[in-house]
N, C-alpha and C positions, 0 to 999 in steps of 0.2 A: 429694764431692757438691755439685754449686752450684745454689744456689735463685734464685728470680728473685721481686723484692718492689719495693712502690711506695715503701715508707716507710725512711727512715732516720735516721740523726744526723746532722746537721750538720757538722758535727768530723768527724765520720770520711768523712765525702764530700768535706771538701777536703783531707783528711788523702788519700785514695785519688786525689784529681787530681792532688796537689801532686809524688806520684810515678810518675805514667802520664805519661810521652812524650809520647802522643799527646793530651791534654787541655788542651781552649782557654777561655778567658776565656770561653765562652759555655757552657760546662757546669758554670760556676758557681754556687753557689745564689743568688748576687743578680741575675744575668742573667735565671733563672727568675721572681724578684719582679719584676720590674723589665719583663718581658712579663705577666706576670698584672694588674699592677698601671696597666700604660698603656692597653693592648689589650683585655682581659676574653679572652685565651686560655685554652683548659684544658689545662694538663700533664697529660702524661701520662707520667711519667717511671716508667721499669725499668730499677731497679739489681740486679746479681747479686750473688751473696753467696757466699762458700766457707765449708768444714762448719768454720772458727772463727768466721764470724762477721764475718769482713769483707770488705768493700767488693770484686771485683775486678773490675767492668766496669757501663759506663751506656750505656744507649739514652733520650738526650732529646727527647722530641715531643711536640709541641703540637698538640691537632687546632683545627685554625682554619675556621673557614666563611664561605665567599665567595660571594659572587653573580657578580663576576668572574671570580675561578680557579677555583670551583668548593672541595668541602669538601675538607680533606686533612691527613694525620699530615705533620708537616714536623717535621725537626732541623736549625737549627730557626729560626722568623721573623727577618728583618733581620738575619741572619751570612750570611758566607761560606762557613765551612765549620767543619762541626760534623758529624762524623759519630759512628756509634757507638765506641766504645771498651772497650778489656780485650784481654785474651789472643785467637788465633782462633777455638777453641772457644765463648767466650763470648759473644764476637761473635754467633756464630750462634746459640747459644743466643735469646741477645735478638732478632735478629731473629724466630727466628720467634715468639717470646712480642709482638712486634711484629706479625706477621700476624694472629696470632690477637687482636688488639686490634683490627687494621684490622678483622676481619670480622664484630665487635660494634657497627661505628659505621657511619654513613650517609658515608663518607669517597671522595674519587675514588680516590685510589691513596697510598701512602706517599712524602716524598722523603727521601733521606737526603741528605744535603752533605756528601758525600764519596764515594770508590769502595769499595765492598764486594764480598767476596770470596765472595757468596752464586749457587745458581744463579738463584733464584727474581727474582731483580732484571735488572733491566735497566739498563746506563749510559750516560749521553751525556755528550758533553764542551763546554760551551757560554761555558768564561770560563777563562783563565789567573790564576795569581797572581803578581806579582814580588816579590823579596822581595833586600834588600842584604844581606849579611855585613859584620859590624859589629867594631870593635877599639878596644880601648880609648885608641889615638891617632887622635883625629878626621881629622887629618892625611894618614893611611893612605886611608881612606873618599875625602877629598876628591881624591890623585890619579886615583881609579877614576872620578872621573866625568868628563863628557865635557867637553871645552872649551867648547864652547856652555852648556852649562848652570851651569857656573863663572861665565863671563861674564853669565847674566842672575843668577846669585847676588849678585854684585857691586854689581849695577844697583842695586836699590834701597838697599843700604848705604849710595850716596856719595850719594844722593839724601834721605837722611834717615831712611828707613822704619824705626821699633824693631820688634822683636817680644819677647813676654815671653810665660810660660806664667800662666794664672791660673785661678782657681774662682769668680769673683766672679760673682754673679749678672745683676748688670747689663750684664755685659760677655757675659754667655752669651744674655743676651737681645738685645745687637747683633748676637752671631753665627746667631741666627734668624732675621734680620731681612735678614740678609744671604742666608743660605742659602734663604728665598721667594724673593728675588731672584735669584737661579743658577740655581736648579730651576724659575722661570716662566722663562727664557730658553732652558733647555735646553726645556720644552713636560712637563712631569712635575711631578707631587703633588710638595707639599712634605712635609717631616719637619713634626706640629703642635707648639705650643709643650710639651706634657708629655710628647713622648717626648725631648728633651733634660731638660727640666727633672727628669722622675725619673730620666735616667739619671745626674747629676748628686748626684741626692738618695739613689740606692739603689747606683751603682756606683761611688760618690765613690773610694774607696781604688786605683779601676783605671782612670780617666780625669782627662786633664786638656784644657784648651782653649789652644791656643795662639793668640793673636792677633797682626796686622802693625798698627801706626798711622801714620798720615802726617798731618802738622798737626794732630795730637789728636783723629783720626778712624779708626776699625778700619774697613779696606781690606781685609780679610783673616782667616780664621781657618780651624783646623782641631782636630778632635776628636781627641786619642790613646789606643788602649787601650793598658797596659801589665799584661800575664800574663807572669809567670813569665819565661823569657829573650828575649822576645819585645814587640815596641814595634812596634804596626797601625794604622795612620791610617787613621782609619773615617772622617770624618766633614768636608766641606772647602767653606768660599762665600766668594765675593768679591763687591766691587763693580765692575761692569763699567768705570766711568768712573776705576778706575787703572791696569786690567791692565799698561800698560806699563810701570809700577815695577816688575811683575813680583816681585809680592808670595807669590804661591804659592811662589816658589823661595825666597825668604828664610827662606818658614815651614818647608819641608820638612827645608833644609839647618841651622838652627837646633834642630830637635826630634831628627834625625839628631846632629849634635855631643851634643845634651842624651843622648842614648841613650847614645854612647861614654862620655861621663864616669861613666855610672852602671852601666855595666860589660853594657848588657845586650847582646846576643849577635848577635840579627838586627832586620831592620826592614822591615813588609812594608806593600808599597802596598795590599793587599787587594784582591778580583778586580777583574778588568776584561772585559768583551764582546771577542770576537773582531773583532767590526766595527766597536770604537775603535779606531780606529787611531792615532788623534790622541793619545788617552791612552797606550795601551800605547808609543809615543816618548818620550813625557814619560818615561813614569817610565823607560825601557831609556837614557833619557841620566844616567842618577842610577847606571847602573851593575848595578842588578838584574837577577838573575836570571830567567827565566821559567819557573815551573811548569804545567803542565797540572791544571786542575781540574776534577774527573769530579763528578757526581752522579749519586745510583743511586734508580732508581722501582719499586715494585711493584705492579700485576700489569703495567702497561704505563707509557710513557714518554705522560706527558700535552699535549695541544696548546699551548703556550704561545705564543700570539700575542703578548703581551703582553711577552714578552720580546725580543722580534726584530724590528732596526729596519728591516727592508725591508716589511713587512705593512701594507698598505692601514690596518689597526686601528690600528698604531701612530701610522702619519704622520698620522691624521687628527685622534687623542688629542692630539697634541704640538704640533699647530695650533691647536686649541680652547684647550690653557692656556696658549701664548703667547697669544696675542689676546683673554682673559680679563680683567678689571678689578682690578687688587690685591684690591677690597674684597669682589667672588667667588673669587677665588683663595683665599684662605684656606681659609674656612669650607669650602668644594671639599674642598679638600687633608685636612682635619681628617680628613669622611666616608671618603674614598678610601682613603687612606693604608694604612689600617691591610688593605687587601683587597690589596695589591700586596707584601706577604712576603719 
């Protein structure tokens, strides 16, 4: 007999991800602090239980309310994919102890981030992931990648560029500074300074920052999770006025090396838009794989303008914060942020 309950231990919740497959750095309990604690989300998390007593499946959702996307059960904010977990029985179990949740709250529809095997759902497929296969001779890894991308590897090495990995606050507060700058160019809210800072503060043990310097100036940086076999570059800004050191490819290929040496397994670019196309190159020159990544909505699949760069709302969004003053930009970005999930 499996129950379904909000409350558990600790311990024995990373005790039950530590040996589920399927279980990502985001169904962590400091993931869960770490959204409560930046956002003011409310979890809502169902975990199942078997007649000992333990752990064997979690449904993690946050109901988040938006005036933008409208209110919604999500698994969950700022991942790519976090879907439910456990056995398939369980699975279902939780989702529908999930419906019957949606149907006590003022919510547009549920999303899951991932595909489920339910009928009550609906999927779409709106983002790929890639993701390399890693060995413990870096060596290996580097013939798989493509000539071109070898050669801008190179570039900034004889050029001078270091990169090192670090936790230094100072140096996490360059790479915000840097990441308003990438994310006003691109015409999109920036990440505010405390959802780095508590990630930093609360998910210390599963992230580190990897930065590029050229004349004793970070040109570059990138954010790493590290779960279990698994090494995700979540999180990546530059200064526009280096690109051509071609400082992205030094950091990738260097946290990539760092990955083989410490034995982990894969390494994923984390999703990408079907209509980068720009991006999904990048990373298919590194040699990755491409996965299809579904998510699944309940009772219906929701209008998401706000996701799709051909809509009149987007283009006009993304002209306003390019053309924006740094000194509104920001403050902009703080409010916004946290409604764009």
């Amino acid at each position: 007999m499996v129950e379904v309950t909000e409350n558990v231990n600790e311990y024995e919740w990373k005790k039950f991800l530590y040996m589920c497959d399927d279980a990502t750095i985001y169904h962590t309990p400091e993931w869960k602090q770490f959204l409560e604690k930046t956002f003011d989300y409310k979890p809502k998390y169902l975990f199942a239980k078997d007649e000992c007593g333990n752990i064997v499946g979690l449904l993690a959702l946050f109901y988040v309310r938006s005036k933008l996307r409208g209110n919604m059960l999500c698994t969950m904010p700022f991942t790519y994919s976090s879907s439910c977990i456990g056995s398939e029985d369980v699975r279902n179990l939780l989702l529908e102890e999930g419906i019957n949740l949606y149907h006590g709250l003022n919510a547009g529809c549920i999303e899951i981030r991932g595909k489920v095997n339910h009928d009550k759902f609906h999927i779409q497929k709106l983002f790929c992931v890639h993701t390399i296969e890693l060995s413990t001779h870096p060596s290996e890894v580097w013939q798989k990648i493509s000539r071109g991308a070898r050669s801008s590897t190179k570039k900034p090495i004889k050029h001078g560029v270091k990169v090192y990995s670090t936790k230094d606050i100072k140096e996490l507060k360059s790479f915000f500074e840097l990441n308003c700058t990438t994310k006003k160019r691109i015409g999109v809210p920036s990440h505010p300074w405390k959802f780095f800072k508590n990630l930093f503060e609360l998910m210390n043990e599963y992230v580190v920052l990897y930065v590029a310097k050229y004349n004793n100036e970070i040109i570059a940086g990138g954010i790493f999770e590290y779960f279990k076999d698994t090494v995700t570059f979540g999180y990546a800004a530059h200064n526009p006025n280096h690109l051509s050191l071609r400082p992205n490819n030094i950091l990738v290929w260097k946290s990539i090396e760092d990955a083989c040496v410490n034995n982990y397994k894969y390494y994923s670019f984390g999703r990408t838009s079907y209509d980068n196309k720009g991006l999904m190159t990048f990373k298919e020159r590194w040699g990755a794989v491409e996965t299809e990544l579904y998510y699944s909505y309940y009772p219906d699949i929701p209008n998401q303008f706000l996701m799709k760069r051909d809509k009149i709302q987007y283009k006009v969004g993304t002209k306003i914060f390019r053309e924006m003053p740094i000194q509104l930009y920001k403050p902009c970005s703080s409010v916004l942020f946290q409604h764009l999930y």
